[in-house]
N, C-alpha and C positions, 0 to 999 in steps of 0.2 A: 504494500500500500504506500502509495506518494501523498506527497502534501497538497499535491491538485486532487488526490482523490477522497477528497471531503464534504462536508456541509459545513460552511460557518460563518458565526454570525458576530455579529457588534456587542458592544455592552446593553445597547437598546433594547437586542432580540433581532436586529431588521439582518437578512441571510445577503451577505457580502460575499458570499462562494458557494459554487454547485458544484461536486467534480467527480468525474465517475468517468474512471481509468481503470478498461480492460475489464468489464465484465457490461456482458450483456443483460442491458434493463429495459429496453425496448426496442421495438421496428419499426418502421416506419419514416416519421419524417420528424426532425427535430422540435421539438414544440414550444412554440410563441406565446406561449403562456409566460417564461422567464421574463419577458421583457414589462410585464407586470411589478418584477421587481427595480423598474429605473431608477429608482432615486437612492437603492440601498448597495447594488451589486455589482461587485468592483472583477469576479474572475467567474468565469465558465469556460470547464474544463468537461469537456465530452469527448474521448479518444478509443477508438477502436468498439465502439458503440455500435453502428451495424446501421446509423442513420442515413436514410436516402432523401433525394430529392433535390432541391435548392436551397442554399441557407436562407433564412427568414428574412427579408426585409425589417420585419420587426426588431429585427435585435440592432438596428442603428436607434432604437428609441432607451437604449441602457444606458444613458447619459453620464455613469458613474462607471462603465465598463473601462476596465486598463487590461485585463488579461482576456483571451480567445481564444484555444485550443480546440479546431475541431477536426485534428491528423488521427487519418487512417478510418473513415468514413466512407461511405458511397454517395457523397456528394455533387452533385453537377453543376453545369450552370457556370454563371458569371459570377466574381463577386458581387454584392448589391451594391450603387451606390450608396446608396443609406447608410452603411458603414461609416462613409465616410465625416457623415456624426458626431460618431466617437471621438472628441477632440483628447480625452482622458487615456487613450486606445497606446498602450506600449508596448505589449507585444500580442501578435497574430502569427497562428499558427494554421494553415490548412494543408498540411502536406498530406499526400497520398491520399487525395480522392480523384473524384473522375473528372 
């Protein structure tokens, strides 16, 4: 287990990190629901997860986002511009999708 592969949060309670590295927890398409968390969530780490599709548009609305990990996915597509957003945005990581 890595330190991207956690949940964790502030002293407030608000979830500042999602991370789930190397075990499968769903299929499908990555879900736009995290971006629910913009004003708290500083890294999401999703690797080898088994998500297809296009990355969300959605998640240029995580305005507090600095980390992006979403290597070794089945993802397509363009990056969104929406990404480019993230003025917070220090590292991105999409290696090894399609």
């Amino acid at each position: 287990s890595s330190d991207s592969d956690k949940i964790k949060c502030n002293s407030s309670g608000r979830v500042t990190q999602i991370g789930v590295d190397d075990r499968l927890v769903a299929r499908g398409k990555l879900p736009v629901d995290v971006a629910l968390l913009s004003d708290s969530l500083e890294s999401l780490y999703f690797s080898l997860v088994g998500f297809s599709g296009n990355i969300p548009t959605e998640l240029g609305m995580i305005s507090e986002l600095r980390n992006l990990k979403l290597r070794v996915n089945k993802l397509v597509g363009s990056i969104p511009t929406e990404l480019g957003r993230l003025t917070n945005l220090e590292y991105l990581d999409l290696w090894r999708n399609k």
